[in-house]
C-alpha positions as semicolon CSV with decimal commas, in nm:
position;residue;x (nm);y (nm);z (nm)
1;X;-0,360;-0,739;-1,343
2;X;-0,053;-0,719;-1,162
3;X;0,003;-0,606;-0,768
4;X;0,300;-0,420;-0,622
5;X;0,392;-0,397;-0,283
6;X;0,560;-0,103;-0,075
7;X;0,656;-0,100;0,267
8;X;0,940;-0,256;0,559
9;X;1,119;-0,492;0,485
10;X;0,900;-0,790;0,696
11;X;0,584;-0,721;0,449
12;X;0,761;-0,687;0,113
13;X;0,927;-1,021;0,223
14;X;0,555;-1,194;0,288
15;X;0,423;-1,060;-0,045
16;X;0,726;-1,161;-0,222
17;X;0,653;-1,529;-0,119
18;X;0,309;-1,481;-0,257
19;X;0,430;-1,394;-0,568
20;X;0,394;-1,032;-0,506
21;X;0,678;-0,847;-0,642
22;X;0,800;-0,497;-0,456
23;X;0,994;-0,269;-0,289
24;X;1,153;-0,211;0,044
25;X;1,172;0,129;0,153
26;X;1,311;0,253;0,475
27;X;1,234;0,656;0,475
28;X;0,926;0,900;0,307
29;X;1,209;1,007;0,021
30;X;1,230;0,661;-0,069
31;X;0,863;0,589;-0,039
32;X;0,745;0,894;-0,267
33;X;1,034;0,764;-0,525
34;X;0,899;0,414;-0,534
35;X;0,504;0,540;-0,523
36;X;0,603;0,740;-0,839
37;X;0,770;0,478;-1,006
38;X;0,475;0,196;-0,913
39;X;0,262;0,465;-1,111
40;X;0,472;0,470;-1,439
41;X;0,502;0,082;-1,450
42;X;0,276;-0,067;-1,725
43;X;-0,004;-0,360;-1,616
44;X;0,011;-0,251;-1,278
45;X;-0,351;-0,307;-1,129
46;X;-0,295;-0,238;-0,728
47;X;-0,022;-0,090;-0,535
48;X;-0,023;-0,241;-0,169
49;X;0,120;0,018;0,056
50;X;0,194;0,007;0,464
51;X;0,049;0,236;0,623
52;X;0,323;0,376;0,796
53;X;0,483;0,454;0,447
54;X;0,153;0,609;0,332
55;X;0,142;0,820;0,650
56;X;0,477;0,951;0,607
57;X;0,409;1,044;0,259
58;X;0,051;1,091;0,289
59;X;0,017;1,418;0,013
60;X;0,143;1,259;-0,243
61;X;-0,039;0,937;-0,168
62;X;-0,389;1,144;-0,147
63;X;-0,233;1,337;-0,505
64;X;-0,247;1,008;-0,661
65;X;-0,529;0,777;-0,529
66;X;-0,778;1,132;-0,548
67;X;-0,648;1,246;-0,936
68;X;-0,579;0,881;-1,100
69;X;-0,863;0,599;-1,079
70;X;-0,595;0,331;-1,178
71;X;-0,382;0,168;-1,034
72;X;-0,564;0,108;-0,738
73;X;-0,369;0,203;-0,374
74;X;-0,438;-0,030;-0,060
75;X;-0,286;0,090;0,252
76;X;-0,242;-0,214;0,465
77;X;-0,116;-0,243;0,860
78;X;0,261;-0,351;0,821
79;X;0,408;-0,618;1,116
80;X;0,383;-0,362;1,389
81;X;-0,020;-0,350;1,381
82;X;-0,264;-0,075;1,251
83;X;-0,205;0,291;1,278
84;X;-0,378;0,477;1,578
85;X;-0,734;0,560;1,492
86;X;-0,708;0,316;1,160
87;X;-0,942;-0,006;1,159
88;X;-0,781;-0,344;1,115
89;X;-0,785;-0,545;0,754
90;X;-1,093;-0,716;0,858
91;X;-1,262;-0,335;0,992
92;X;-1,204;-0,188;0,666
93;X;-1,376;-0,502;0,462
94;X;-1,633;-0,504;0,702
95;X;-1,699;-0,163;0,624
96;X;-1,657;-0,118;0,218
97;X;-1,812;-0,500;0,149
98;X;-2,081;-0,530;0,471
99;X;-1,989;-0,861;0,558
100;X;-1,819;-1,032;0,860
101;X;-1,523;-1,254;0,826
């Protein structure tokens, strides 16, 4: 299972030194072209997306992650913090797994 990563510049750059290939995208346009093309790749297991890209583009993320059950879509806080009303990382495992890191 591969990953993907979307998002600024900064968090494509950590992911890429993880191994984690992606894309940099710097407007919605370009975040709904490379969401679309993340879905056509073959292998591709989970698409890591800032949140600030998935907010901008948020119908067609909610198009894909409510129709398609694979790949699976993470939206993750990108180097300026969480979104306003959004839990951080260790909120949202907290909530979907029940336990405290």
């Amino acid at each position: 299972m591969t990953f993907y990563v979307i998002g600024d510049a900064d968090t494509v750059l950590g992911f890429r030194l993880a191994g984690v290939s992606g894309e940099v995208v710097e407007s919605p346009e370009q975040g709904q072209e490379a969401l679309e093309r993340a879905f056509k790749m073959e292998d591709l297991g989970v698409i890591i997306l800032s949140e600030r890209i998935a907010a901008s583009i948020r119908e067609t993320v909610d198009r894909y992650v409510f129709k398609t059950s694979f790949p699976l879509v993470i939206e993750i806080p990108d180097r300026k913090g969480a979104l306003e009303g959004r839990g951080s990382v260790r909120d949202l495992i907290r909530s979907a797994v029940g336990v405290h890191i």
